[in-house]
N, C-alpha and C positions, 0 to 999 in steps of 0.2 A: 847701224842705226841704234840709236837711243834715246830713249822716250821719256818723257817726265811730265808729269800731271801740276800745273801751274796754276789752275783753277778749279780745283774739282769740283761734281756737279754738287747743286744741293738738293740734297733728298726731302722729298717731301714730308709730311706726318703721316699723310695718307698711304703710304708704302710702308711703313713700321705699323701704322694699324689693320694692313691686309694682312700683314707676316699674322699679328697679333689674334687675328679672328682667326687664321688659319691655324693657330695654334691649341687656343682654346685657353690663352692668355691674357686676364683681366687685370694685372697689377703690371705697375712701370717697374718694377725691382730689375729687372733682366732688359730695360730699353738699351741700354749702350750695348750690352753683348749682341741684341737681335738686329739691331742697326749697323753693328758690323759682319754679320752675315750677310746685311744684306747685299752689302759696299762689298762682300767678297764675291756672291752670286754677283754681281755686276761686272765685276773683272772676269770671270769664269763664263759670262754668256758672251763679255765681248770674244774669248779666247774658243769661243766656238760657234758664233754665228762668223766673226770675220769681221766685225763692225762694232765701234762704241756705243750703248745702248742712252746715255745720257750726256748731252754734250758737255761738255769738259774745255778748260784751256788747257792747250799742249803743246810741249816743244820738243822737238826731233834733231838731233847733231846728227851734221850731215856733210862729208866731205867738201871742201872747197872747192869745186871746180865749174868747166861751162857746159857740161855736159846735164840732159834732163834728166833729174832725180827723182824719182817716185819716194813719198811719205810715206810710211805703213801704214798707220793709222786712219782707219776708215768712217765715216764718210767725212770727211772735210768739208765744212760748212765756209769758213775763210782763215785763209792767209794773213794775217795781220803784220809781221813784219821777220826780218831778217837779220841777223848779227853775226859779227865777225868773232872770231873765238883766237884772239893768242895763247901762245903758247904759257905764258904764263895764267891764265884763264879770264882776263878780262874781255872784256866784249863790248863791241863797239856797233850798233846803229848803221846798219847800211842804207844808203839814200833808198831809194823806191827804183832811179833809173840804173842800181848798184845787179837789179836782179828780175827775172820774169818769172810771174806764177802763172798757173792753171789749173784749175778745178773741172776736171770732166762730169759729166753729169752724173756718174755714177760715183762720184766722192771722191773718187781718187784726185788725191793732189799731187802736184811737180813744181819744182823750180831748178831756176838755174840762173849761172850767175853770168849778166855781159860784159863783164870785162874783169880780167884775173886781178887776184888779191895779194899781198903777202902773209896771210892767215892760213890755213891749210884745215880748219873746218870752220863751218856756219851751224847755227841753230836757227830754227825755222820752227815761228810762232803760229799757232794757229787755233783755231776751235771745231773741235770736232765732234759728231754726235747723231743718233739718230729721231731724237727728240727734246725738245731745249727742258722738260722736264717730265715726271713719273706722270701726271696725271694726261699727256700728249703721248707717249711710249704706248708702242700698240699691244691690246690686251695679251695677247701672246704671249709677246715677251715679260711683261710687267709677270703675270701667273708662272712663268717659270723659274724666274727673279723666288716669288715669292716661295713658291714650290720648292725649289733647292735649299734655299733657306732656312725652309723647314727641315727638310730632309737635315740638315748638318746641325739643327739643334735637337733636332730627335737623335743622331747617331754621334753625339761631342763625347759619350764614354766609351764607344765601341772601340777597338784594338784596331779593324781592318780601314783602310781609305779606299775609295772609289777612285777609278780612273778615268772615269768623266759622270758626267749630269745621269741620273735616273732615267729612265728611257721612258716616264711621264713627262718629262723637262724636256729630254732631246727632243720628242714627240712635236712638242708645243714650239721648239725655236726650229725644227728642222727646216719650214718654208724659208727662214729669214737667213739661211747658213750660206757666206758666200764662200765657195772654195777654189784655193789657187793653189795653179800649178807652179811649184818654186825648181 
């Protein structure tokens, strides 16, 4: 599988002025570095709760065949469409009746294709997320978001890296953590 962000979310103001209070940061001179902390705590909660924290367009290459494929990418909100991938990489539009999706209630998405192709992978478009933006993001998560954040611009001259979230952060996402057995 391989994933690619086609839409990324849009962050609110009000998520770089929580960093901002939590910082004790009254001037915009540092808004672009803090605003990509924040976009990095985002990627860092999806990679340990299990699930995308703000819904996002995304798309997933994913072998051709007719068998049911599970997306990574959790929670799948919809399926928007399906493309053929040749080999030389162009891609082509598959009808609607080219393939079957499913959305189980818990986000996980699948497809699959009814009837074989001569392509030998698909990309499979979608929208994924657990909140269409920061200000609908449950206080939880959005606080550890912000928390980490901090945490990586308090510690940006230290030598040592952490090998996950501060365990005020883990604390805070550990209800929302979905974990699978691979």
């Amino acid at each position: 599988m391989k994933r690619a962000i086609t839409a990324p979310p849009t962050l609110a103001s009000t998520a770089l002025a929580e960093l901002k209070a939590w910082l004790g940061i009254s001037t915009s001179r540092d808004d672009a570095e803090l605003t990509g902390l924040i976009r990095t705590a985002l990627e860092l909660c999806e990679g340990f709760i299990g699930a995308m924290p703000l819904a996002s367009g995304c798309e997933e290459i994913l072998p051709a065949c007719g068998e049911w494929q599970a997306l990574a990418t959790r929670p799948v909100q919809a399926i928007t469409g399906v493309l053929a991938i040749a080999m030389d990489g162009t891609r082509t539009s598959l009808a609607a009746t080219a393939y079957e999706i499913d959305i189980d209630a818990d986000g996980s998405g699948r497809m699959r294709l009814t009837w074989p192709i001569t392509q030998t992978r698909v990309a499979v478009r979608f929208t994924a997320g657990l909140a269409e933006s920061w200000d609908t993001l449950p206080d939880a998560i959005q606080q550890g978001i912000v928390r980490w954040a901090a945490y990586q611009h308090r510690t940006r001259d230290a030598d040592k890296a952490m090998a996950g979230p501060p365990a005020s952060v883990a604390a805070l996402w550990r209800p929302w953590r979905r974990m699978r057995i691979a």
